[in-house]
Every structure is written in C-alpha cells, then in structure tokens.
N, C-alpha and C positions, 0 to 999 in steps of 0.2 A: 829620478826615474827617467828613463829614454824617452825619447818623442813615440819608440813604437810601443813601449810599455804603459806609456799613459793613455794610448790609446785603447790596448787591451783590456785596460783598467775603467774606461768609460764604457767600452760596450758591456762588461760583466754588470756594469752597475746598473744600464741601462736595463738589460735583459732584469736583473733580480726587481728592479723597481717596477717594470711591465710585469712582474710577476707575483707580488704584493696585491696592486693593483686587481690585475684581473684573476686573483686569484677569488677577490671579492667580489668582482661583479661577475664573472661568469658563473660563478658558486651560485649567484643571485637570479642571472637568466638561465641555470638549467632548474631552478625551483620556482621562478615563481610565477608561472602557470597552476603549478601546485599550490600553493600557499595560497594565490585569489581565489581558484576555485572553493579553497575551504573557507574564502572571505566573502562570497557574494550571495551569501544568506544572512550579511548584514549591512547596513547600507553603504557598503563601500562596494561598488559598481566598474571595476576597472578590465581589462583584458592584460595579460600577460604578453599575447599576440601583438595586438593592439598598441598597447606604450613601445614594444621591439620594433613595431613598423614604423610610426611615430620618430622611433630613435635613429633608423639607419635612414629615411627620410629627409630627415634633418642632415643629417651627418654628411649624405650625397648633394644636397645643395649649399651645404657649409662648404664644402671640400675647394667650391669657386672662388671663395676669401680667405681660406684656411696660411694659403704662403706666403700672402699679404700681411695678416696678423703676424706669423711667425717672424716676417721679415721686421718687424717694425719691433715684437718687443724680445724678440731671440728665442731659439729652438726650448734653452732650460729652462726658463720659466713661464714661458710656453708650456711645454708639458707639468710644471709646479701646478698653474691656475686650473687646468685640465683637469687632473687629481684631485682637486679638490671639488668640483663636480661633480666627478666619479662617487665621492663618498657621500656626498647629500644627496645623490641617485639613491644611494644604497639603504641609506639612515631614513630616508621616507618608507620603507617596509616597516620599522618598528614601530611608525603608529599611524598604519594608511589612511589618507583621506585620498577620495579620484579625484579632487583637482591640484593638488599636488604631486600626486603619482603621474597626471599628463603632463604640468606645467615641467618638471623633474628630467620627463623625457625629454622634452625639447629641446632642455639647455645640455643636457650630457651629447645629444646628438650634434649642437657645437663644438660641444668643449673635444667629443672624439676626433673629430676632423682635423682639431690643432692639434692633439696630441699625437697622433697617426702621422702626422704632414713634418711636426718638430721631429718624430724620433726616426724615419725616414733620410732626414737631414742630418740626422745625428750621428744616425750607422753609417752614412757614405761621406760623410767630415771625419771620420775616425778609420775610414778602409781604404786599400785601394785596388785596382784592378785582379792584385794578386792576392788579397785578403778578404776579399767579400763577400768570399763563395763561406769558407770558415767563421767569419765575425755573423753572418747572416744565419749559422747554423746557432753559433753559440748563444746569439739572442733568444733567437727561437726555441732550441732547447731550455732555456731559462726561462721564459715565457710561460710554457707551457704547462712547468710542475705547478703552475697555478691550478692545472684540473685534476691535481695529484691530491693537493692538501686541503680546498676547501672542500672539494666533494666526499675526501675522508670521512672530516667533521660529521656531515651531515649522513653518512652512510652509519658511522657510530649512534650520533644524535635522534637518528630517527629508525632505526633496528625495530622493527615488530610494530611500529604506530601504522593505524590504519587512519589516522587524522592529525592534522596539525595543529597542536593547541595554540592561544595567542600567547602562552609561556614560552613555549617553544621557539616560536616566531620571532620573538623579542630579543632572545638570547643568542641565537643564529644572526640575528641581521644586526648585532648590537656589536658582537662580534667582526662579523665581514666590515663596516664599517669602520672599526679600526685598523686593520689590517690593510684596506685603503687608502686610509691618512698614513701607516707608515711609509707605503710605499710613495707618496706623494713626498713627502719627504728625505728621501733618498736622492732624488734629481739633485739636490744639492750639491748632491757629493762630483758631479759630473764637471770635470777641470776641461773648462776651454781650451782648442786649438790656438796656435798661434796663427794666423795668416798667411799660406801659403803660397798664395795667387801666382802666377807666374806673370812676368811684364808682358804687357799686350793683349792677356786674356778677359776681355771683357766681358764675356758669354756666363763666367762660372759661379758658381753659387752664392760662393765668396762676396761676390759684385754686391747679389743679392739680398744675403744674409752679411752684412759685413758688420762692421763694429762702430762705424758714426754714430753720436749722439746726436745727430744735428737733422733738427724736424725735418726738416726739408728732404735731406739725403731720406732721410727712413722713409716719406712719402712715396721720394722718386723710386726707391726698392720696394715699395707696394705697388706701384703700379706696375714697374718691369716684372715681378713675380705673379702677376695678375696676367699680363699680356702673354709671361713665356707661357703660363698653363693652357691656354687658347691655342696658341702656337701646335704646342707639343698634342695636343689632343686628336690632332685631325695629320701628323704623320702617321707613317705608314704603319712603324714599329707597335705604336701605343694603340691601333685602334685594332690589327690584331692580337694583341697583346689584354684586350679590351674583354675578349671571348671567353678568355680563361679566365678574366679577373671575375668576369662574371660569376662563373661557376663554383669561382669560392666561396663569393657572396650567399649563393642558393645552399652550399654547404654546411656553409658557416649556420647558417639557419635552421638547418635539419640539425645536425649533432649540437649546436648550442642551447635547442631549445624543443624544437619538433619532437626529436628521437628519446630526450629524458620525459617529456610529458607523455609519448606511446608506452613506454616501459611502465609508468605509473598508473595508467588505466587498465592495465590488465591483472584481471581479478584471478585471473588460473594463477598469477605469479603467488598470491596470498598474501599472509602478513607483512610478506618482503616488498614490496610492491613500490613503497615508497621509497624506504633504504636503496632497492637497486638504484632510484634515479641518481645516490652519489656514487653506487659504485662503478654505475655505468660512462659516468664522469672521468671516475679511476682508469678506466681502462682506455679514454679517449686520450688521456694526459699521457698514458705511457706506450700507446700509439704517437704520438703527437713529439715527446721527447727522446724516444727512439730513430724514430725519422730526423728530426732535428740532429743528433747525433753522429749517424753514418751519412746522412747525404748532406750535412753541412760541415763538422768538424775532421770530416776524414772524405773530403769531395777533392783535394789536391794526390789522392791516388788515383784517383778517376780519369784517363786520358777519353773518354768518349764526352765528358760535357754534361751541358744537362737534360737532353733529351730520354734517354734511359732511366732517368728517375723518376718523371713527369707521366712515362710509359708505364713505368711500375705502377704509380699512386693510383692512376684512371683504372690499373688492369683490378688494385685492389679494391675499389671504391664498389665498381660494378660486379665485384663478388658481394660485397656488403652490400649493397642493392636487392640482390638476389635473393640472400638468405633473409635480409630483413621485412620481405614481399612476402614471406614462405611461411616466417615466423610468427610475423606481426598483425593480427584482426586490422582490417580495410579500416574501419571505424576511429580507430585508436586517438588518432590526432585531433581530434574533434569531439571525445567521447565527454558525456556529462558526469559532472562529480560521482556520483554513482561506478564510472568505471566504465567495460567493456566486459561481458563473457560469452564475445564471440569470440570463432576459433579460425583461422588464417589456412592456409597447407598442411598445417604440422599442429601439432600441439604445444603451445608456447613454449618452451624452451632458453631458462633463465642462462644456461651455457652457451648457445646460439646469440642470444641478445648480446652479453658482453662480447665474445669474440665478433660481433659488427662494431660494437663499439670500440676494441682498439682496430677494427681495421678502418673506422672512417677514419681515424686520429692519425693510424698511419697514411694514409692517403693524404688528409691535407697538408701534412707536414709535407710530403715529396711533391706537393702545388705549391705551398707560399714559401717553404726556400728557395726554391728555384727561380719562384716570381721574384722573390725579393731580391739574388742575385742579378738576377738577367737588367732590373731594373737597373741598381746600386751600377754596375757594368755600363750599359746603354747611354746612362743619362747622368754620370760620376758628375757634369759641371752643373748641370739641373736636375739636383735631387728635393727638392721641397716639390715644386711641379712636378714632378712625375709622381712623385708619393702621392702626391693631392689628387692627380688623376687616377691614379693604382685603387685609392679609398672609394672613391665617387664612385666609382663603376660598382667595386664590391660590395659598397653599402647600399648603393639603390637595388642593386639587386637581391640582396639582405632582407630590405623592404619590403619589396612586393613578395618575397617569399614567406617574411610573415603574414604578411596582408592577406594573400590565399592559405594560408597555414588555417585561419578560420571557417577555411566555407572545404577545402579540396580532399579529398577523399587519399590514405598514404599513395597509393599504387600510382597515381597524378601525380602525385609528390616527386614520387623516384621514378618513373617516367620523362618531367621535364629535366630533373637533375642528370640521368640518362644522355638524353639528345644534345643539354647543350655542355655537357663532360666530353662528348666524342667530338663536335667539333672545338670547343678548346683546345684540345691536344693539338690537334690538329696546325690551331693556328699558331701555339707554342713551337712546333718544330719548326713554320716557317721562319720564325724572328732568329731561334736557336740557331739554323742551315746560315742565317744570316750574317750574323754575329764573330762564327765560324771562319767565314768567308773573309770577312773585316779584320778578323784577326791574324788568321791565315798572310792578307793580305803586306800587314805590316810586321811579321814576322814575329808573332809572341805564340808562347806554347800554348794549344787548345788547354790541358789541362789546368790551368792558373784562374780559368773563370770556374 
C-alpha cells in the first residue's frame, strides 16, 4: 500500500473506531437523564447534568497534561487506554450505584482529553495541507453515524414506553458497552507513520511525539509538549479561535444531552415521548453526517475557504434556536419525572422538534469541520497542543453548560448559545482572512485548505 494510501486507511479506521465508540456513549448522554430520573425513587441519587459537568470539568483541566501523556506513551495506545474508560463509564448504567457513577465520571473526563489530544495528532500525522480539509470531513462523517445507530436502537427499544424498566436499562447499556470495547479495539489496526521530520525542524510534532524508547527523551517530549500548550494558548490565532471553540462546547451540550431530555418531558408528545429522544438523536446524526460530507469530503470544490460554511452553520443554528423557543415549554430542561404539560408558542410539534434536531447536527458539523481543519492547517507541526487547547476551551465550556442545564430556564439556554454563536463567527472569519493572507502570501491555492 502507498504512503498515501495508508494514510487514508488510518483516518477511515480512525473515524469508524471514534464511531463505535461514541456511538455508545452519546447513545448513553442523550438518555441518561432519562434513565436516573426513572432511578432516583431508589437510592441511587445521581444527576445526569451533574456526572456531564463533572466530566467536561475534568476533561478541561486534563487537556494541561493530556500531550504530555500522549507524548510519553504514543497517540494509539493512547486512545486503546482511553476506550476502555469509555466502556466502564458505560457498564456502570447496568447496575448504578452514585459513587461509582461520580467516581466513572472523573476518570472518562481524563481518559477524553487523551483521547481527543491522540486522535488530533493522528489526523494531522496522517494529512497534509492539502488533505485536511477532506481527511477532517471523512473522520467526522464517520464519527457521527454513531448518532445514527445507537439512537436507532433505543427509538425501536423504547416505542410506546412511558417508563424505563431496569430490564430495559440492562439490556441497552449491556449492549452500548460492548460496542465500545469494540471500538477500543480497532485503534489496533491504525499502522504508524514512518518519520518524516525534515532536517533542521525542531519545532514539529514529530520532535514531540517521536519514537525514542529512552525515559529520558520521553520526559524531555513531556515537558516541551507541556510548555508548547502554554505557548500556543495565549497566540493570537488560538485565543480567537478560543470564541468559537467555546460555542461548541455550549452546543455540544444542548443537542448531546439538554435537547433529548426537553423532547422527553413533554407530555403533549404522548406515548412517543421517550422513543423520540432516539429519533431525535437520528436526525442529529444525519444532520451531523451530511455536513461532514459536503463541507469536508467535497471542500477542495470550494475556492472561497471556510468562512462560508461556518456562515451557514450559525445562520442554521439560529433558525433552530428560534423554532425550538416556539416549540418547546420554557420549563422542559428542568421538568420533574412527571414531565411538562405546559405549552410554549405553538403547540408542541413532534415534526418541528426533529427538523431542530437535524438542523443543530447540521450546524455543528459546518463548526467542528472547519475548526478541525483550520487547526490541522494553522498548527500541522503542533498538533497534540493545539488539539489539547481546541478540547480545554470546548470541554469547560461543555461544563458549565451542564452545570446551569440544572438551575436555567431553555429560553437562557439558547439565548447565551445566541450571543456567544455571533461573536464566534465573528472571530472565525478573523483567523480564516488570516490564514488566507498567509497563504495567498506564499503562493498556494486558497482552495486546498
């Protein structure tokens, strides 16, 4: 196989194994809000909110050691150990106790930060300038049918239930947790680069992430991949760069967890009520790998870049804002087991909710491709740091958006998602004009990023 063909062959694996993966755990955080609520009428006392904020928490101050680890024991098994994290996160639903549902959170909010920081490193050792914008789609789209298949399951699994049995529960999360051992599993398959490095470049990744066995050396690439993240965090690029990352984090928040527990408290939906939280999953996933599809595997038709798709995602985000303000009872995200049968603008509208739901999917895909190129792009010799600062920002902000997910009423909700969406963009186009500029400068075709 060619050097470029093995490299297409790590990013496919890579995407399929991030989609194994989170095909279990997001399956996991858009239910289980659901699932405690119908647990905390026995002594199992946990938040669903709660352990989420707990986990991007974690995950935002891991992200300051996260390229350190990576550097010392490598990107692939790096995300192996991560994975398997991932699945004792999961495997704690089938028989909760709340101090292992917190202690759970804590450590997945590590293990996310390697994983995120390894496969980061992975995608920009496997792309280059002129492959990034494409390898960045291809991941993503692959990623994302994760919101395709698990939420399936549970849209079939749970048809007409107006409660979760702990049969039920068992079987769902008995499942998801194998499904993320496979995917842990699959990192396997991911065949090493050879060493590219060019003579003289002592700045690159390479330096960082290299291949010595020798304690010493692996120290000294902990601490230089400790210092670049400091470094790089307070340039210009990365901290507005920092605005948008934000906003995905808040995003990320509402549609991974917020927006299927609103769908579920509404008692005018009826017997469906529960079922929709997987379909409304379905429709996130095919928003999510739609977007992946045209703006990353078909982005080298595009001679304008990536500002025009980042323009789209916010224009579609704040239509879904809109209707979901119109649709959805104020109360929703906050409502007690019991439900919600107040009534919003409109009279709830099960067609209304999913078309929000694939238009957030499509919005965040036209944010975290773009993010993920412009990074892969910007920072191709320090991609572990930039990935570890890209998470930080999105996961603290992740955080706190679960952390007020408990107390804030929706219309607060999508309100701050609102203000800090518009200047995001904002600061996106500055770095994008930039970019541009730089490229322009040294004579390479806009369209190639």
């Amino acid at each position: 196989m060619s050097s470029e063909g093995k490299k297409l062959f790590n990013i496919i694996i890579l995407g399929v194994s991030f989609m194994f993966i989170f095909t279990a755990f997001q399956s996991c955080g858009n239910i289980a809000q659901t699932v405690i609520t119908n647990l905390n009428n026995t002594d199992f006392h946990g938040s669903g909110y709660t352990s989420m904020s707990i986990i991007y928490g974690v995950l935002s101050a891991s992200n300051l050691i996260s390229p350190s680890l990576v550097a010392i024991v490598g990107p692939q098994f790096s995300m192996v150990v991560s994975g398997v994290f991932y699945s004792l996160y999961i495997a704690v639903f089938i028989q909760p106790a709340t101090w292992a549902f917190y202690t759970a959170s804590v450590l997945i909010g590590i293990a996310a930060a390697v994983l995120w920081t390894a496969q980061g490193n992975c995608l920009t050792e496997n792309s280059d300038e002129n492959t990034i914008g494409r390898n960045s789609g291809i991941f993503w789209a692959l990623l994302q049918f994760s919101l395709i298949f698990g939420n399936l399951y549970i849209y079939l699994a749970w048809q007409g239930k107006t409660h979760i049995s702990e049969s039920d529960r068992r079987t769902v999360f008995i499942a998801l947790t194998v499904i993320s051992l496979v995917g842990t599993v699959l990192f396997f398959l991911i065949r090493k680069q050879e060493d590219t490095k060019a003579p003289g470049d002592d700045d690159s990744t390479n330096e960082i992430l290299g291949e010595s066995s020798s304690a010493r050396n692996k120290m000294m690439r902990a601490v230089a991949a400790f210092k670049k993240s400091i470094t790089l965090s307070f340039t210009k690029e990365m901290l507005l760069l920092s605005v948008t990352t934000a906003y995905t984090g808040l995003v990320l928040t509402f549609f991974s967890g917020v927006y299927g527990t609103c769908i579920g408290a509404v008692n005018r939906f009826g017997s469906e009520e529960k079922s929709l939280i997987g379909l409304s999953g379905i429709f996130i996933g095919v928003g999510e790998i739609l977007g992946g599809g045209i703006f990353g595997l078909l982005s080298k038709r595009s001679r304008s870049g990536r500002n025009p798709v980042v323009m789209l995602g916010i224009l579609v985000h704040f239509i879904a804002f809109y209707l979901i303000f119109f649709n959805m009872p104020n109360d929703a995200p906050i409502a007690p087991m019991e439900g919600t049968d107040q009534v919003a603008y409109m009279i709830p509208s099960k067609e209304v909710a999913m078309l929000c739901s694939f238009l957030l999917g499509l919005g965040d895909s036209c944010f975290n491709t773009q993010l993920l190129s412009i990074l892969g792009f910007l920072y191709s010799e320090d991609s572990a740091p930039a990935f570890a600062i890209f998470k930080f920002v999105q996961s603290i902000c992740a955080a706190v958006a679960y952390f007020y997910s408990n107390y804030f009423l929706l219309q607060w909700q999508l309100l701050i998602m609102v203000l800090v969406g518009f200047f995001g963009t904002i600061t996106f186009f500055t770095v994008e004009w930039g970019a541009a500029a730089a490229l322009a400068a040294r004579g390479s075709d806009y369209s190639s990023i």
